[in-house]
N, C-alpha and C positions, 0 to 999 in steps of 0.2 A: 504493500500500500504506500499512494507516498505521503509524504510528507504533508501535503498539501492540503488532504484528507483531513488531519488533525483540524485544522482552519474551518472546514467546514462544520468539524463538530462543533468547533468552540461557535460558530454564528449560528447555532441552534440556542444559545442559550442569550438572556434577557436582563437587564438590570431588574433585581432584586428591593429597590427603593430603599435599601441601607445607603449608609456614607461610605464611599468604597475607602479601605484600610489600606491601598494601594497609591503610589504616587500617580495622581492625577493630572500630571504634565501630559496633554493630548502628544500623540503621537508622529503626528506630524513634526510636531517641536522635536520630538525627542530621536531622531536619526542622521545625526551627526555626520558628517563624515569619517570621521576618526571615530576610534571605538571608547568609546568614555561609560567603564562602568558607572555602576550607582558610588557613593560616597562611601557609604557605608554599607556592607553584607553582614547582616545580625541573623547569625546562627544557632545563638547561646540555647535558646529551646526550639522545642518541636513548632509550638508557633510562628517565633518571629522566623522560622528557618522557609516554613510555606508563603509567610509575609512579602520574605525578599525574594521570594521565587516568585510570585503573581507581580509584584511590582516589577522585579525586573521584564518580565516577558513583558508586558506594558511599554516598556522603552526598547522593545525589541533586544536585551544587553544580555547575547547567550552566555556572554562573560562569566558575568555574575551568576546567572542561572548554572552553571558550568560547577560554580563555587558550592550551588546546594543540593545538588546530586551526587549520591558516593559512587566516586569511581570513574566523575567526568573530569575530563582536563578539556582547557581552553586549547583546541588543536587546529589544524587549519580545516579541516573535514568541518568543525564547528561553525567555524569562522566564515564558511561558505556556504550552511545553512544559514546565519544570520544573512547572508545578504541576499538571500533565496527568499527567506518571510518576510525582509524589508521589501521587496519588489512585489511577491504577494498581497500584503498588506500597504501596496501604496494609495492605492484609491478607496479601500475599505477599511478604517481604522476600527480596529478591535480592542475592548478596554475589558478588561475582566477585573469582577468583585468578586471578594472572598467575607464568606460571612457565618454565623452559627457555628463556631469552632469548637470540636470537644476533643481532648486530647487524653489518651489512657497512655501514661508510660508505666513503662516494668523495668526496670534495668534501663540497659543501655536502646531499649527499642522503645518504642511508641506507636501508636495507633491513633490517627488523629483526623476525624470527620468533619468535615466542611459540607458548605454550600455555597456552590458557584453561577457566577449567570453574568452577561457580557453585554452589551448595549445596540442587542442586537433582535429580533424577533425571536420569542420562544419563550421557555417558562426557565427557571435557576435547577440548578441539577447539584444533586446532591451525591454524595463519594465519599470514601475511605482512603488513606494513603500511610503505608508502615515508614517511618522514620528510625532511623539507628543513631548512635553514637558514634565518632569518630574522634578520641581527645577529649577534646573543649565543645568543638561542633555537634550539631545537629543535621542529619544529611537526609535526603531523600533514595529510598530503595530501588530500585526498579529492578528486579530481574526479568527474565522470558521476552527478550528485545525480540525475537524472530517471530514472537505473536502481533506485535508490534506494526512489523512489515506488512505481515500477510493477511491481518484480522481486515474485513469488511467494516467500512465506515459505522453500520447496525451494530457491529457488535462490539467497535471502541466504546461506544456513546454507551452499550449495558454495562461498560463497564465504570472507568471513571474519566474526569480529563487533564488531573496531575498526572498521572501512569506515562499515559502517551507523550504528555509534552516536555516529561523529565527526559522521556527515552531518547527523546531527539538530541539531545547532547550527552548521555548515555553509552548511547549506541550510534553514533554519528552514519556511520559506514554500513548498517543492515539498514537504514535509510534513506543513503545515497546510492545504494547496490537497486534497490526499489525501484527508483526514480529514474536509474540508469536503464534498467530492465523495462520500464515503462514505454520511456522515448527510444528505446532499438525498437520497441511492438510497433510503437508510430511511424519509423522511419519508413522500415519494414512495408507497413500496409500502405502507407502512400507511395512508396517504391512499385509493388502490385498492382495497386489501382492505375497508376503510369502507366506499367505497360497495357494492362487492359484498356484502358482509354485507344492506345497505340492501336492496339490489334482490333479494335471495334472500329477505325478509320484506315481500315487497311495496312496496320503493320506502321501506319506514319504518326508522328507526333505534332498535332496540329493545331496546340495550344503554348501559350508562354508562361513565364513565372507570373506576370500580371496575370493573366487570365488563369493560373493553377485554382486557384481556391473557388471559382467557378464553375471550374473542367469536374472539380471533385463532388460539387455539389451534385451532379448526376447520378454516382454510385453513390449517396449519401442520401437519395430521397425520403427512403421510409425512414431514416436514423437523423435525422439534422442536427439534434442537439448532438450528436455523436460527435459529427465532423467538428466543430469546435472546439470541442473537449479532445479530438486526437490529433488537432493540427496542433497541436500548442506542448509543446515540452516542459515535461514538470517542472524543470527548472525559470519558467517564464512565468508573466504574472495575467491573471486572463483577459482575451480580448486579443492575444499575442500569435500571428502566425509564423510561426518557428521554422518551418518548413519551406525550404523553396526549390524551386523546380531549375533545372541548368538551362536555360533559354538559347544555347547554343544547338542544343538536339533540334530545336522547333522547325519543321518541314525535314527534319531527315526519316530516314525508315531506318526501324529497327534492324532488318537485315541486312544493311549496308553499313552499317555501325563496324568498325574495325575493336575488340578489344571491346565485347559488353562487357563484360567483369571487370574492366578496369576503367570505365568510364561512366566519370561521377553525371547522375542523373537528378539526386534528392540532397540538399545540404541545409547546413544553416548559415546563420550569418550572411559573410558576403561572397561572392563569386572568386573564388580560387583564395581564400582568407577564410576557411571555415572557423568557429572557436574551438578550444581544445579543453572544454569545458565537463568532460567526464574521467576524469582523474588520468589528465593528461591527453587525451583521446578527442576528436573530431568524430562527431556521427554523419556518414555517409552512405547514402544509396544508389546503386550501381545501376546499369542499363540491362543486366539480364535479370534483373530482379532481387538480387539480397543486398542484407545492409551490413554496415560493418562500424567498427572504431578504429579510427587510424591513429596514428600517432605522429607527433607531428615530421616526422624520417622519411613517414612512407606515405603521407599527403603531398611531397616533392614528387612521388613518382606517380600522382593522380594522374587521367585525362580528362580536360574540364573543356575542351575545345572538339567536340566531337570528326572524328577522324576515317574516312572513307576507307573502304579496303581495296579501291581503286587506287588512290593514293600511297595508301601504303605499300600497296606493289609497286609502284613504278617509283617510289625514291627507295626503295629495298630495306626497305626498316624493318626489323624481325623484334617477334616478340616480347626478347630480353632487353628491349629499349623501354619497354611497360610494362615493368613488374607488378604484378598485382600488390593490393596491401590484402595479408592474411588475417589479419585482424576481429575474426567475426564470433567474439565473445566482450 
């Protein structure tokens, strides 16, 4: 599941008409360029430990948040979901209240129920979350991260929504593995859908990057809200079409394509400038149909100028001039 998921749980839930215990600097204010924890992270009990954890997520400052979960470090995996949920939440600011606190410690653990609810349509929701001791500190638990990934938005929400959004700094990497696996399924199927387009006008390709998102609305009729939701990479914020078409193919036939497998057809970003935005890796999809991650070594040996096999014979260019990129995990 990705990340992104959490977000929609947390806009199921409602201001609660307490005083939120949370720093109220709207969120807009609070995204800095630079990463400026809170002032202070007060850990000392199991309260103030959830306290600093609901404010910090308020000012987006995985930082901090990073501080009240055991066993997270501020790492760069983290540090690139914050700027994942800043982009997420740029147009729809999210403020969560924490309210009804009841806290049962035993030792060095604690069990401490809240009510939560966000300024957003829906009713406040109510949860459980185990804390431990570490020293001085008071930390949040999370174990079972791969539930995490894989659970259905239905069945985050029966559970609670500290769990999941400790997890995310947690488990940084069963999160960005998610997200990564998401956007290959998208490149993937708009790759598909390309050539099907191709082979339903005779094997030619008779559309451009402008006109993509319209070409696709064709095989997208019974599903529309689909297309939306799978033109757009998890890692983007919605409204974002992620995916673009190589407008150099436009009027060639697929059969005359020299090197499908090594000729980039679905990319992001910009034309021969893909980003390298999956842990180190460009998402690419090729002209005979599969997608891949490159790296930035074997994006030098792309072809992004589609190349005749007319051509190709008569300047004697051989294969090993276009190395494929192997890359397809």
């Amino acid at each position: 599941m990705s990340f992104l998921v959490l977000i929609v749980v947390c806009s199921l839930l409602s201001p609660s008409g307490v005083a939120p215990i949370q720093d109220t600097t709207p969120v807009a204010q609070a995204l800095p360029t630079s990463r400026v924890p809170l002032a202070t992270a007060d850990l000392s009990t199991p309260e103030t430990c959830v306290k600093t954890f609901i404010a910090a997520f308020n000012r987006l400052d995985m930082k901090t948040i990073a501080q009240c979960v055991s066993g997270a470090t501020d790492s760069p995996q983290v540090q690139l979901l914050e700027c994942s949920l800043k982009a997420s939440l740029a147009k729809e600011m999210l403020l969560l209240t924490l309210s009804k606190l009841q806290v049962k410690e035993d030792g060095d653990n604690a069990v401490i129920r809240f009510q939560l609810s966000a300024n957003m349509p829906g009713g406040p929701q109510e949860g459980t979350q185990k804390l431990i001791r570490e020293g001085v500190d008071w930390k949040i638990f999370c174990p079972m991260s791969e539930q995490v990934a894989s659970s259905s938005a239905k069945q985050v929400l029966a559970q609670n929504v500290l769990q999941p959004l400790a997890s995310l700094v947690r488990y940084p990497g069963v999160v960005l593995r998610a997200r990564q696996a998401t956007a290959l399924a998208n490149a993937r199927l708009f790759t598909m859908v390309s050539a099907q387009s191709a082979s339903d006008h005779g094997g030619q390709f008779r559309f451009t990057n402008a006109s993509f998102r319209k070409e696709m609305e064709t095989y997208f009729l019974d599903f529309p809200d689909n297309l939306d939701d799978d033109i757009r990479s998890p890692l983007d914020p919605p409204g974002t079409i992620s995916y673009k078409f190589n407008s150099s193919l436009t009027g060639k036939r697929v059969s005359r394509i020299a090197y499908p497998e090594r000729t980039v057809m679905i990319f992001e970003g910009e034309w021969r400038s893909p980003p390298f935005r999956y842990d180190g890796k460009a998402l690419i999809g090729f002209v005979d149909g599969h997608a891949a991650f490159v790296t930035p070594e074997e994006s030098q040996k792309l072809i992004w100028t589609a190349a005749s096999l007319a051509r190709i014979r008569s300047s004697k260019q051989t294969r090993s001039q276009y190395p494929v990129a192997r890359s397809d995990r």
